[in-house]
C-alpha positions, 0 to 999 in steps of 0.5 A: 503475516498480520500487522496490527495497528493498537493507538498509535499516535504519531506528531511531525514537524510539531503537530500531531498528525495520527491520534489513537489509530486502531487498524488491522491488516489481516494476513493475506488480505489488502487493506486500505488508507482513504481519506482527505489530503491531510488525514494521516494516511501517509504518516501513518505508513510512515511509522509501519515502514519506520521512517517516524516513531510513534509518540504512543501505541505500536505497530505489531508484525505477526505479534512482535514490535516492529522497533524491537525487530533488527533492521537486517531481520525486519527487512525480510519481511516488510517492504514498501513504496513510500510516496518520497522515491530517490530518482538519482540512481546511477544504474540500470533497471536491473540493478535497481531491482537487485538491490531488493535482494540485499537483505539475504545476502553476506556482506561483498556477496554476490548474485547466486542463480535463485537471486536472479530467477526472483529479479528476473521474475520481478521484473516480467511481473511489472513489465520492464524486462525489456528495459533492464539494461536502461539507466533508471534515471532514464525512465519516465515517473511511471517506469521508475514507479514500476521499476520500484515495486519491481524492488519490493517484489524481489525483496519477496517480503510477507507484507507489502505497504505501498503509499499511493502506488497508482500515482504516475501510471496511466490507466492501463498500468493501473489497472494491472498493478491492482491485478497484480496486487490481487492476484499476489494476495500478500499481507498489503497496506496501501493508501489510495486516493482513487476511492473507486480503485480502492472499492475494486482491490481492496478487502477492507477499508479503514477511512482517516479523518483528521487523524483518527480512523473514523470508519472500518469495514469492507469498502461496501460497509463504508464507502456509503453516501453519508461517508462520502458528503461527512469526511470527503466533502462530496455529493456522491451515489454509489452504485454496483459496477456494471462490469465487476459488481463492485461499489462505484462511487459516482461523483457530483462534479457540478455541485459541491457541498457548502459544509466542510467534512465534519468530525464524526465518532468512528464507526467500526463494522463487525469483522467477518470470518468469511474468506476474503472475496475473490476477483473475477480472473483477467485475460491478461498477465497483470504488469505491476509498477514502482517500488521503493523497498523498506522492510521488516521482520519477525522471527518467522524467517531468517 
């Protein structure tokens, strides 16, 4: 399912934070939030999970507004990891992980054997069944992340929007969650700090700056030198990955810049009809990472 994103405008806590957004996350693809702390990633997440509503604009879902949408109904397709994640759980890993059933079952109804089979599932993706039986308020920051995203998946939603879903995991599990990510191929809208990350998993990028989308395109379209010392601050060259053949943005850690990221008109690239770009298959079954599920739905299912 596709999310487009038509002027949105969005205030918090008295200011404005996004201001005529404009973005698509086309259907299948993983589309990517980067941009300076302060730039309205978040925010604008925010609004795609419902958690803020929009001053102006709308987010649409295969067509429909999200806020015309039941809660019940939107919750079958849309499911996310906010960056804000509830840690005082008391209960296991497994039952946190069911919760991301809730949205299909009757009110008092119980498990049935293909709840099981989707938690059972989620669960191997991220690599926690051996922890099922463990109190989530054990686990450690990364664990609980996994086991999050482990409640996303078990909501088996059509798009995925996750707010910075590296953060905690060491590079193992980052580099398996990007894996699982690209090898799911849902609709995903995800923010990501680490721009190299982003260059890897992601199909297009649309880089935030003050608010505004400034600019869109595949990460080779915009995740230039000229982006980098504009919106980021940064002396940077960007180079092929020796490995993967993607972007590789090579930082400047000895010298910063002496001017401030400056405003800059946006920069749109042409939309290409071409298939989303394939990844280079891995060796290894990739292990996800944490989730906190939040949803929605058109009338496609339900």
């Amino acid at each position: 399912m596709r999310i487009d994103i038509e002027d949105l405008h969005v205030a918090y806590a008295g200011r404005t934070v996004v201001a005529g957004a404009h973005l698509v996350a086309a259907e299948g693809e993983i589309t990517g939030l980067v941009g300076p702390n302060g730039s309205g990633k978040s925010t604008l997440l925010r609004t795609v999970y419902r958690h803020l509503k929009p001053v102006a604009g709308r987010v649409l879902l295969a067509g429909t507004d999200l806020g015309e949408l039941a809660p019940a109904r939107w919750a079958r397709h849309v499911a996310a990891l906010p960056q804000e994640r509830g840690s005082d759980f008391e209960l296991t890993v497994r039952e946190v992980v069911a919760m991301g059933r809730t949205p299909y079952k009757r009110a008092f109804a119980g498990e049935d054997a293909a709840d099981r089979d989707i938690v059972a599932r989620a669960l191997t993706d991220v690599g926690m069944t051996e922890q099922a039986g463990r109190r989530f308020t054990d686990l450690s920051g990364g664990e609980r992340q996994r086991v999050l995203l482990a409640r996303a998946f078990a909501q088996d939603p059509d798009v995925l929007v996750l707010d910075e879903p590296t953060n905690h995991l060491d590079i193992r599990h980052q580099v398996e969650l990007l894996a699982l990510l690209r090898d799911r191929r849902r609709t995903t809208l995800v923010s990501l700090h680490d721009l190299n990350a982003a260059a890897s998993v992601c199909d297009r990028l649309h880089v935030l700056h003050a608010g505004s989308v400034v600019a869109s395109g595949t990460p080779r379209e915009v995740l230039t030198p000229e982006v980098m010392a504009e919106v980021f601050a940064v002396r940077a060259a960007v180079v092929d990955h020796p490995l993967t053949g993607d972007p590789l943005i090579a930082f400047d850690h000895r010298t910063p810049t002496d001017q401030a990221p400056r405003e800059h008109a946006p920069r749109e690239h042409a939309p290409t009809d071409q298939a989303p770009r394939e990844h280079a298959p891995t060796d290894q079954a990739p292990t996800g990472q944490a989730s906190t599920a939040v949803a929605s739905e058109t009338g496609v299912r339900g």
